[in-house]
C-alpha positions in Angstrom: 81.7 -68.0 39.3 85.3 -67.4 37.5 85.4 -67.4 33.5 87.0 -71.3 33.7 84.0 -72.7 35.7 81.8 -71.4 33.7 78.7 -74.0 32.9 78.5 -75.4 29.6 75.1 -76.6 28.6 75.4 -80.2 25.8 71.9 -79.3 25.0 70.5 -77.3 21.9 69.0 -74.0 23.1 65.9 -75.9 21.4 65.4 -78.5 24.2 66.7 -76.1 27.2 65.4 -72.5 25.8 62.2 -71.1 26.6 60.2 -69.1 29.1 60.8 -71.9 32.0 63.4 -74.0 30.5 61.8 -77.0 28.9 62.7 -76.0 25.2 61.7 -73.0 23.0 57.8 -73.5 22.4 58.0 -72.2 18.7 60.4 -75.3 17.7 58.3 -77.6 15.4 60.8 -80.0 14.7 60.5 -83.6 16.0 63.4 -85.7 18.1 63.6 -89.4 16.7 61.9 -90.9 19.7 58.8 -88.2 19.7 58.6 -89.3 15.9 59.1 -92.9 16.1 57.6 -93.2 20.0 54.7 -90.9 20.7 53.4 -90.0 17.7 53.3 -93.5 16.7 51.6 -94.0 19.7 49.5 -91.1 19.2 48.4 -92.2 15.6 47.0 -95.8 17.0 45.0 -94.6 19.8 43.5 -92.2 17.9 43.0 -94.8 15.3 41.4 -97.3 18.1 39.5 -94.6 19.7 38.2 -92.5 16.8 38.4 -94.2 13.5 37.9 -97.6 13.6 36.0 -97.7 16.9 32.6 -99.1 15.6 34.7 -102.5 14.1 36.7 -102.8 17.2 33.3 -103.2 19.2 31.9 -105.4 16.5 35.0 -107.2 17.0 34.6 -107.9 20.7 30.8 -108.5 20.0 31.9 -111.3 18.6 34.6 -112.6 20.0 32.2 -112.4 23.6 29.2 -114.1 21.2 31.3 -116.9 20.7 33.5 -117.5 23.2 31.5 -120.3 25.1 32.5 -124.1 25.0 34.1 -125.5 21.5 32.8 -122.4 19.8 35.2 -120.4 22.5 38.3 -122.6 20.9 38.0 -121.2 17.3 36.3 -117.8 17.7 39.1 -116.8 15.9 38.0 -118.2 12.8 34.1 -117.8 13.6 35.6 -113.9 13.9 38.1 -113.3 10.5 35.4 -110.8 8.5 35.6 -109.0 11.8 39.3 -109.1 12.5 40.0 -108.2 8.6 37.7 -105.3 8.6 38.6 -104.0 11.7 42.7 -104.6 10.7 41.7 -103.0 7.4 40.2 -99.7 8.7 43.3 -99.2 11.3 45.7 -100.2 8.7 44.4 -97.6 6.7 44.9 -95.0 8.8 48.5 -96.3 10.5 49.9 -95.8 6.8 47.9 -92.3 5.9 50.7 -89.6 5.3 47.5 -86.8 6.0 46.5 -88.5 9.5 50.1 -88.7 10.7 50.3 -85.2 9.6 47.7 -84.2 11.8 48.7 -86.4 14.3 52.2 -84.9 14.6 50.2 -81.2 14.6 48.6 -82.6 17.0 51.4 -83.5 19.4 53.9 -80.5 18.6 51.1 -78.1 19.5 50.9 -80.2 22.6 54.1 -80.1 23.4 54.4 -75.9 22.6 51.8 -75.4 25.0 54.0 -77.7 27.7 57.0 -75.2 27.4 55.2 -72.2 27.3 52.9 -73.2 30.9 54.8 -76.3 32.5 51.8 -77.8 32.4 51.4 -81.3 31.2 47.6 -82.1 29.4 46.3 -85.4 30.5 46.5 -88.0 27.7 42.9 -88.5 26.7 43.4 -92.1 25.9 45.7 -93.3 28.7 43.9 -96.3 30.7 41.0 -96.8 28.3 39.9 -99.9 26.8 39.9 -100.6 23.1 36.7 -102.3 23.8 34.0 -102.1 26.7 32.4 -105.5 27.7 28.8 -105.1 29.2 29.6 -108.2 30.8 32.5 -107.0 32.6 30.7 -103.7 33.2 28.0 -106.1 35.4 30.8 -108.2 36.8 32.4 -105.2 38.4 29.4 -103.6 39.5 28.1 -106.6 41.1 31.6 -107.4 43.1 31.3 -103.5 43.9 28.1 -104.6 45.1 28.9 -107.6 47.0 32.5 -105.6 48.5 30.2 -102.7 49.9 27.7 -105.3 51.5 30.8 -107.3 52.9 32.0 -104.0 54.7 28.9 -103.3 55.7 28.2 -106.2 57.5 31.4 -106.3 59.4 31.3 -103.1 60.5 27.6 -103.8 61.5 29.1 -106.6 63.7 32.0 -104.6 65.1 29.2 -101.8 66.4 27.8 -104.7 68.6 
């Protein structure tokens, strides 16, 4: 390659640096999206998922309780000292300087150990419910149930 057609990288050292090329695993600084996007994102599922947890259940207690006939149509209302508490506790911690602090520590270790191994960490949160209905719990078990006894019997009929 001559002097003139030489490559010229646009990107910072910062985001293309490092052992494999995914950005220098000592920078601590945050890109506007990681800042504004993930650990946004990061804060409320941990927030969901570790905080506030207990209310959110409590929450869809209720809202399950009463959700049957002209009860179901203002649940809401039977609901508010559920909904406040439970909007109270994550409110808390969505404007807590120290638990965004963390959470950003959180994420830019993450992220170092990405550039140093190329490896990405499975997001512990990703495809988890805010809340977990025993009656959809028995509802999926029992169409498991009624799938695997389906199959069975067909292929019970195919053998003869």
């Amino acid at each position: 390659m001559s002097k003139s057609e030489e490559h010229v990288n646009v990107f910072s050292k910062k985001f293309t640096g490092g052992p494999l090329g995914l950005g220098d695993p000592d920078d601590r600084t945050l890109r506007h999206v990681e800042d504004h996007v993930f650990i946004t994102q990061l804060i409320k599922d941990r927030a969901h998922h570790e905080k506030c947890h207990n209310l959110i259940q409590k929450f869809g207690e209720c809202m399950e309780k009463n959700n049957k006939g002209l009860a179901g149509l203002i649940s809401f209302i039977t609901c508010k000292p559920q909904v406040d508490e439970m909007n109270a506790c994550l409110g808390k911690y969505y404007n807590d300087k120290d638990f965004r602090a963390e959470c950003e520590q959180i994420y830019l270790d993450k992220r170092s150990r990405y550039r140093r191994t190329g490896i990405i960490e499975k997001n512990p949160y990703e495809k988890k419910p805010y809340y977990d209905s025993e009656r959809k719990r028995e509802f999926l078990e029992r169409l498991k149930a009624e799938k695997k006894y389906a199959h069975q019997n067909d292929t019970s009929n195919d053998a003869k």
